[in-house]
C-alpha positions as CSV (number, residue, x, y, z in Angstrom):
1,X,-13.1,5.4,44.9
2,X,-11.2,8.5,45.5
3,X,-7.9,7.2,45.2
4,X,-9.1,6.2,41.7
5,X,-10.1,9.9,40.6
6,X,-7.2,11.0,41.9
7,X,-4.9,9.5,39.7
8,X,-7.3,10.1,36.7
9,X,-5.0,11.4,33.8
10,X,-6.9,14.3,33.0
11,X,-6.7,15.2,36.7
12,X,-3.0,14.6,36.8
13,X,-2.3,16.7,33.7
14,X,-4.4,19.8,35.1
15,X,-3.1,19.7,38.6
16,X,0.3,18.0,37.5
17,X,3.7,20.2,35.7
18,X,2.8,18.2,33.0
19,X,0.1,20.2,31.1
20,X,0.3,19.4,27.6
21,X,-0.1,15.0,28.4
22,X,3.1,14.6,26.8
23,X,4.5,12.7,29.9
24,X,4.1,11.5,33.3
25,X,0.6,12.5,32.8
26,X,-0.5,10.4,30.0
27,X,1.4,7.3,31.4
28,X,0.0,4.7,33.5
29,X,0.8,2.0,35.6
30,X,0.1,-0.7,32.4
31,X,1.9,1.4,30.2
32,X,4.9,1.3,32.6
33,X,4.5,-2.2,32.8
34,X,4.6,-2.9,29.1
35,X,8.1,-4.2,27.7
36,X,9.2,-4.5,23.7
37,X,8.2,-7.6,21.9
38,X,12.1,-7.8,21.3
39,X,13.7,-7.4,24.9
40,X,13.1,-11.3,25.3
41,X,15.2,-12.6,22.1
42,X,18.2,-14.4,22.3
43,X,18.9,-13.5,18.6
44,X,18.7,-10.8,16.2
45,X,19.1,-11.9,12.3
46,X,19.0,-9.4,9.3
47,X,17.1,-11.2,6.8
48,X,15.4,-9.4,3.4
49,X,11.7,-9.8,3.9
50,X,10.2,-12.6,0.8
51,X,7.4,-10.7,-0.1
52,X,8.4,-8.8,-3.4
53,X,11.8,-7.9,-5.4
54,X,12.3,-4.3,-3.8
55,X,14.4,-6.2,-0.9
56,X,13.4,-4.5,2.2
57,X,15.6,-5.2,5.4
58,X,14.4,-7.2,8.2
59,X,15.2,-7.9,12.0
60,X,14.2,-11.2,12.8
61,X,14.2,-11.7,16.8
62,X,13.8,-15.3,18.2
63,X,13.9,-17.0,21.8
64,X,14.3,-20.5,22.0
65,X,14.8,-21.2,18.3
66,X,11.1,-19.6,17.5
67,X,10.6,-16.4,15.8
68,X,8.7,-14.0,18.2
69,X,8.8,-11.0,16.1
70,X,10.2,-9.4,12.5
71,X,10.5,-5.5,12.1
72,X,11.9,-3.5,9.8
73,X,15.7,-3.4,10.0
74,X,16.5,0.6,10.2
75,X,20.4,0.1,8.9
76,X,19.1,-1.0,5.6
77,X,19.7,1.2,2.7
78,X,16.5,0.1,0.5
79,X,14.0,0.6,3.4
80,X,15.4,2.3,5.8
81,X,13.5,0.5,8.6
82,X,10.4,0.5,7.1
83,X,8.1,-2.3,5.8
84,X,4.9,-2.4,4.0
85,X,2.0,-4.2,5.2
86,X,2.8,-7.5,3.8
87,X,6.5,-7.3,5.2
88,X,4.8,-6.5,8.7
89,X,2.9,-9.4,8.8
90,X,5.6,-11.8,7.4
91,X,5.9,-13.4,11.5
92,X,3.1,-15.2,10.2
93,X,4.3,-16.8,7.0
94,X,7.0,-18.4,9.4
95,X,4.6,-19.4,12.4
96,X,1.4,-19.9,10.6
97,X,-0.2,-22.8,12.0
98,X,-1.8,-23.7,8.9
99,X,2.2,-23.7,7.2
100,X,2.5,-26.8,5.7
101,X,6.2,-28.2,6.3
102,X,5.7,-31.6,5.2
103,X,6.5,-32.7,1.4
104,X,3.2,-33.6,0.1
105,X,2.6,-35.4,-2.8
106,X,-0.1,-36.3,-5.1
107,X,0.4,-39.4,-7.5
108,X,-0.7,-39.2,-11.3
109,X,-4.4,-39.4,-11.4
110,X,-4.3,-39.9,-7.6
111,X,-7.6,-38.7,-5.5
112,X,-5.0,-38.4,-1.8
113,X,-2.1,-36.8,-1.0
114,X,0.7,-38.5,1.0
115,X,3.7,-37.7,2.7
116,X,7.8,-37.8,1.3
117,X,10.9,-37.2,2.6
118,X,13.2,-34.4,1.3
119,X,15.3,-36.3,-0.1
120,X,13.2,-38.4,-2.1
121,X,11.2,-35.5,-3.4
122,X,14.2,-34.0,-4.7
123,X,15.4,-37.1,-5.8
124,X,12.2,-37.3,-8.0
125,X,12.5,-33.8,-9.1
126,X,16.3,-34.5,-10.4
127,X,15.1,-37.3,-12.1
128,X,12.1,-35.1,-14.1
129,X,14.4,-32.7,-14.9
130,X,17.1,-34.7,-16.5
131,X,14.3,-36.8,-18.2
132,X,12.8,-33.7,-19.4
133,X,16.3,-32.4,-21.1
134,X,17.2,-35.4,-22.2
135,X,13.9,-35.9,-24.3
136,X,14.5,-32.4,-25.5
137,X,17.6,-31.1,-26.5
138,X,18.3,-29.8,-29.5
139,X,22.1,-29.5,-30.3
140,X,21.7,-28.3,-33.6
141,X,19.2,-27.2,-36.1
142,X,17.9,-28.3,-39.3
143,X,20.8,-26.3,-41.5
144,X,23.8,-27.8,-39.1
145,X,23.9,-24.5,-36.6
146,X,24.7,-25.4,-32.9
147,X,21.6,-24.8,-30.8
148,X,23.2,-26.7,-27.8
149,X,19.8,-25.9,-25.9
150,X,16.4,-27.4,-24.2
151,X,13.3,-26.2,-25.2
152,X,11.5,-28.5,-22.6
153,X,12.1,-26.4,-19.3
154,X,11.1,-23.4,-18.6
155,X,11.5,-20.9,-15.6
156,X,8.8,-18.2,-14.3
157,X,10.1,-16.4,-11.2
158,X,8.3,-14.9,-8.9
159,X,8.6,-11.5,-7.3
160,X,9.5,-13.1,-3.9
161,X,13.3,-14.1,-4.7
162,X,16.0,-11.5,-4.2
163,X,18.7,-11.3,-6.9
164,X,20.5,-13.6,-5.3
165,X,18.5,-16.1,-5.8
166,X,17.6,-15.2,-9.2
167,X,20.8,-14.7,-10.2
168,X,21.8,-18.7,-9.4
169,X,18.4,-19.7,-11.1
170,X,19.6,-18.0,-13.7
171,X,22.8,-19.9,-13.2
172,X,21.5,-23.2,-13.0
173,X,18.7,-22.9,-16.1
174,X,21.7,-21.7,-18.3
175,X,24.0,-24.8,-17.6
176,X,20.8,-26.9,-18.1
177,X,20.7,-25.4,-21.4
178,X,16.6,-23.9,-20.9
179,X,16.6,-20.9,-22.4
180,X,13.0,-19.3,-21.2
181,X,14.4,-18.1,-18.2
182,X,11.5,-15.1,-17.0
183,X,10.7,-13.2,-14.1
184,X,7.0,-12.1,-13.2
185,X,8.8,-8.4,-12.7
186,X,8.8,-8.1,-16.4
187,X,5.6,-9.2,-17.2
């Protein structure tokens, strides 16, 4: 029981050089112990966290091909390092276990979902979408005026994208020919 008290912090900072805690004093053997969530990674990747359009930079650290942590990435210019609470808890939007990584899909007036692959979801998403243009393109109006555009798709974007990814949105809704191209920013 002794040996205890005598490596109590408070008695180690009064009988100790280190009289303010700052130090030696205020550490103990756990604390010593503890190591960085990072010091295990194998890899470091900048990434911009998802969250909203301000595009704050992010250090995402993974072992074994799992994320184990994301922090703010102190060599960007926009954030400096920082992140908000929502960017701080992004590690979870990646290794949620409730994430769904399947394509699920639920038929027309269907009750269940069920399972696709990739490739035929986005085969049935190409297929809409071309339908969709098709059955609505204008290429001129009434008094002869080239309209040469779709009035049938339309595009809300979300705060999440960067301006990358608007920017080709953007790309790909204009060669389509959709011209309600919108971002929830400017709403």
């Amino acid at each position: 029981m002794a040996a205890t008290w005598l490596n109590w912090p408070v008695l180690r900072q009064l009988t100790g050089p280190d009289r303010l805690a700052r130090g030696p004093a205020a550490r103990s053997r756990r604390t010593d112990e503890m190591r960085a969530r990072t010091s295990d990674a194998d890899e470091v990747t900048r990434s911009v966290c998802p969250y909203c359009a301000v595009g704050c930079g992010q250090r995402t650290y993974t072992s074994g091909g799992h994320v184990t942590q994301i922090e703010g990435d102190p060599d960007s210019p926009i954030s400096r390092g920082r992140l908000c609470p929502k960017g701080s808890a992004s590690r979870e939007l990646v290794t949620s276990p409730l994430r769904e990584t399947r394509v699920r899909y639920r038929r027309p007036h269907g009750t269940e979902w069920e399972d696709l692959d990739l490739d035929t979801a986005l085969d049935m998403i190409a297929d809409r979408v071309l339908a969709t243009r098709e059955r609505t393109w204008e290429d001129a109006d009434a008094d002869g005026r080239p309209l040469r555009r779709t009035m049938g798709i339309a595009s809300l974007g979300g705060a999440t994208l960067d301006n990358e990814e608007n920017y080709l949105m953007k790309k790909l809704y204009t060669a389509l020919g959709a011209i309600q191209v919108e971002n929830q920013a400017r709403i």
